[in-house]
C-alpha positions in Angstrom: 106.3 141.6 83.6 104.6 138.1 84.1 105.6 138.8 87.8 103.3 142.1 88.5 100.2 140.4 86.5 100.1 137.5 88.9 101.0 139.4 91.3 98.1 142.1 90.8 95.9 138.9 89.7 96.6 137.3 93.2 95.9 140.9 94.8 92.7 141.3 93.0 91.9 137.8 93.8 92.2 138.4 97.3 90.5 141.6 97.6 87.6 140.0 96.1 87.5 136.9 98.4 87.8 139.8 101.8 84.7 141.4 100.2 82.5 137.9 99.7 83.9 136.6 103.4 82.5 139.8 105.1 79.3 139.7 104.2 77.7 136.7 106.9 75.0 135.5 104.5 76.7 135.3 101.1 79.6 133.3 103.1 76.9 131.0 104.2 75.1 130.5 101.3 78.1 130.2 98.8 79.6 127.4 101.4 76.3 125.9 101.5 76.3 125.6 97.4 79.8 124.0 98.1 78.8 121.8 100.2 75.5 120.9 98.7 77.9 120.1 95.1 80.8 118.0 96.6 77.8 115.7 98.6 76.3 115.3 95.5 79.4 114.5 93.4 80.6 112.2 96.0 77.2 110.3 97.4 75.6 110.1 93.7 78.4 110.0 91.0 81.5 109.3 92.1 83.8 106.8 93.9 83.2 106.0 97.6 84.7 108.3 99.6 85.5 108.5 103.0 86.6 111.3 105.2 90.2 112.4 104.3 89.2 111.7 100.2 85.7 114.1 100.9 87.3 117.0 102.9 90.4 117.2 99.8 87.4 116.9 97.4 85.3 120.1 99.2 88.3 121.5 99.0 89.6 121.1 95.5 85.7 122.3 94.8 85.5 125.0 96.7 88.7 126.8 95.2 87.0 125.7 91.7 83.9 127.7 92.7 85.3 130.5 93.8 87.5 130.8 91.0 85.3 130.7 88.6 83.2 133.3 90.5 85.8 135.4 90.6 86.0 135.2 86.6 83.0 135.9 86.1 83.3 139.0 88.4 86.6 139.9 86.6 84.9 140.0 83.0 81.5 142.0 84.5 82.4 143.6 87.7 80.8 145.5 89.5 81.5 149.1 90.0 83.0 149.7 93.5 82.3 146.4 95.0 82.5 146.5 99.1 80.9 144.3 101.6 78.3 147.4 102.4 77.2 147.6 98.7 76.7 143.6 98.5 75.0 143.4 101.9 72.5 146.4 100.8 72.0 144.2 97.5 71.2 141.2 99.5 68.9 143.2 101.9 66.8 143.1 98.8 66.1 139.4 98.3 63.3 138.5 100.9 63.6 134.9 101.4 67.2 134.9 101.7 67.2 133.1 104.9 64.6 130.5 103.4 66.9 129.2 100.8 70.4 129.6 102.6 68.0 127.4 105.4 67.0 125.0 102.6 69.9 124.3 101.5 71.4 124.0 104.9 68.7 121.1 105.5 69.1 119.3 102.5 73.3 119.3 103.7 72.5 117.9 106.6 70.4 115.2 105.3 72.9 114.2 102.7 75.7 114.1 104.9 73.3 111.6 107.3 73.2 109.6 104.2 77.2 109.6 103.5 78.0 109.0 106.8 75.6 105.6 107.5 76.7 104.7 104.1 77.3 101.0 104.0 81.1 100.2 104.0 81.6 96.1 103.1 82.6 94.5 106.1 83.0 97.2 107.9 86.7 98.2 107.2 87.7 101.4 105.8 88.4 100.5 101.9 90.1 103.4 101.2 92.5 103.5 103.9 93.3 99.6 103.8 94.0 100.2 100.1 96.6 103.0 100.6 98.6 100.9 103.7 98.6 97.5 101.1 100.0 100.0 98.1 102.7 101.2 100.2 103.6 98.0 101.1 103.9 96.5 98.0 106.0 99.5 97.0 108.1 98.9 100.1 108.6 95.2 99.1 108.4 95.8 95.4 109.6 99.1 94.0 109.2 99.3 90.5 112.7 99.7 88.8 114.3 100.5 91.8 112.3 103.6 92.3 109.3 103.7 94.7 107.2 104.5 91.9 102.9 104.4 93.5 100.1 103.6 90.6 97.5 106.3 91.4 94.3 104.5 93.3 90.6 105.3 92.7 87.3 104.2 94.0 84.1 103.6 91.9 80.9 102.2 93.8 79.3 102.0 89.5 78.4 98.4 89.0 81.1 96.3 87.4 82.0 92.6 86.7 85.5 93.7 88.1 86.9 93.7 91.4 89.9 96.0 90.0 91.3 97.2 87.1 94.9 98.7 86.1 94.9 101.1 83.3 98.1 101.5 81.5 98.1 104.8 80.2 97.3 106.8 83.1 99.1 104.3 85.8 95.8 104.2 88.0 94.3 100.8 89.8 90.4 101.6 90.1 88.6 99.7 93.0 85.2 98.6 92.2 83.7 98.9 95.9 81.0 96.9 95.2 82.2 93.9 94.4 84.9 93.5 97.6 83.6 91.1 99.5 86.1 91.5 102.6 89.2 92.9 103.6 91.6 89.7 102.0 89.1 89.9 99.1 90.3 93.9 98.7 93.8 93.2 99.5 94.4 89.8 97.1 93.0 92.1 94.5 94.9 95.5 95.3 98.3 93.6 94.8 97.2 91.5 91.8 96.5 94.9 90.1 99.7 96.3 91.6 101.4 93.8 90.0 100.2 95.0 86.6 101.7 98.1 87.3 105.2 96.2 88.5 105.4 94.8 85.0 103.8 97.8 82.6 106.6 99.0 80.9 106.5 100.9 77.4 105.0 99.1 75.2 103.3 96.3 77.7 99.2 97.4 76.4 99.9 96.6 73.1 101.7 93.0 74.1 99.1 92.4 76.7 96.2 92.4 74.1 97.8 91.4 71.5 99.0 87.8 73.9 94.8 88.0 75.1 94.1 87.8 71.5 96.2 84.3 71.0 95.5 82.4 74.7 92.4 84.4 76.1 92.5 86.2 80.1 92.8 82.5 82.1 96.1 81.3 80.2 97.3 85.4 79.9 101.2 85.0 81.2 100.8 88.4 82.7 97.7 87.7 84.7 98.9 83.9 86.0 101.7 86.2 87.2 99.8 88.6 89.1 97.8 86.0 90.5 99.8 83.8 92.1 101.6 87.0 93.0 98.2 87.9 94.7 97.7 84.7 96.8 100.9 83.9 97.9 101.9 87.8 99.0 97.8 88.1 100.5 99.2 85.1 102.6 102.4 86.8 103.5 100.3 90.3 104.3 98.3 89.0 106.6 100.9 86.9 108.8 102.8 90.3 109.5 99.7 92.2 110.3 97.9 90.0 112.2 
């Protein structure tokens, strides 16, 4: 039973998406929308992003978008929906071209921006980050098991370089504040190290121990940074 309803979900799906990709100027305009929300989310709200993180990010929107379209659709359809009906509907708005052109324009520009968008020191962060976080789960595999923490950029102003959250395993990169490429990687595996050592109940002893000797005496951060240093050092002689 749960088999023919996705089944004839996906179908409908998919009959839906044939009729929106034959018509030229609603394919143009919806992946101009796209487009026009992932620069946006990326260049103004987000992390810094480069090209493999922005291409999975229009991607992950653009299946959003047109699922959600779809809904809406599904829950007020329209009666015998085919590409001739919704290009004669289109016909109808005049300055079609104007907006689909406006918004084509205003892509352009922002991807200008995102592109000559200042990267500190002129090394790919995000690329740099994932080789060093592989590495130290090559050298160091938590419990045995290559285990990665989940890594994620924020260009936001912060009085971090990096911070480890417990609960959802993820070291967040605060672009900002890198100052070059030893800089990133001295704080990727000093944050990778909090990850080595989180184990079940490791928040609640880690504030309760910053409550008693404050962040400079913290036994778990003296470990992850002489961690840092010495394995920065060790980085750099086999890469260089």
């Amino acid at each position: 039973m749960i088999y023919f309803m996705i089944r004839n979900s996906l179908k409908d799906y998919l009959d839906f998406l044939n009729v929106i990709f034959n018509v030229e100027y609603t394919t143009y305009f919806i992946l101009n929308i796209i487009l026009l929300i992932t620069l946006v989310d990326v260049i103004f709200f987000r992390k810094k992003i480069f090209l493999n993180g922005f291409l999975k990010h229009l991607f992950y929107n653009s299946i959003l978008f047109f699922f959600i379209f779809f809904i809406l659709y599904y829950n007020d359809p329209v009666e015998n929906l085919t590409s001739s009906t919704l290009n004669r509907k289109i016909r109808q708005f005049s300055n079609r071209f104007r907006v689909s052109n406006f918004l084509f324009f205003i892509n352009t520009l922002l991807l200008i921006i995102l592109f000559f968008k200042k990267k500190p020191s002129g090394f790919d962060i995000e690329k740099h980050s994932f080789k060093v976080i592989g590495w130290c789960v090559d050298n160091y595999p938590k419990s045995g098991l290559k285990k990665h923490p989940t890594l994620f950029f924020n260009n936001q102003p912060s009085k971090f370089k990096g911070e480890y959250e417990h609960q959802s395993k993820k070291i967040t990169i605060f672009t900002k504040n890198i100052l070059s490429i030893k800089d990133l990687t001295n704080t990727l595996i000093h944050e990778y190290f909090h990850f080595y050592l989180d184990h079940g109940k490791s928040k609640q002893v880690y504030y309760e121990k910053l409550a008693t000797v404050g962040y400079e005496d913290h036994p778990e951060e003296l470990i992850c940074n002489i961690s840092a240093k010495k394995l920065t050092e060790i980085y750099f002689k086999q890469y260089t």
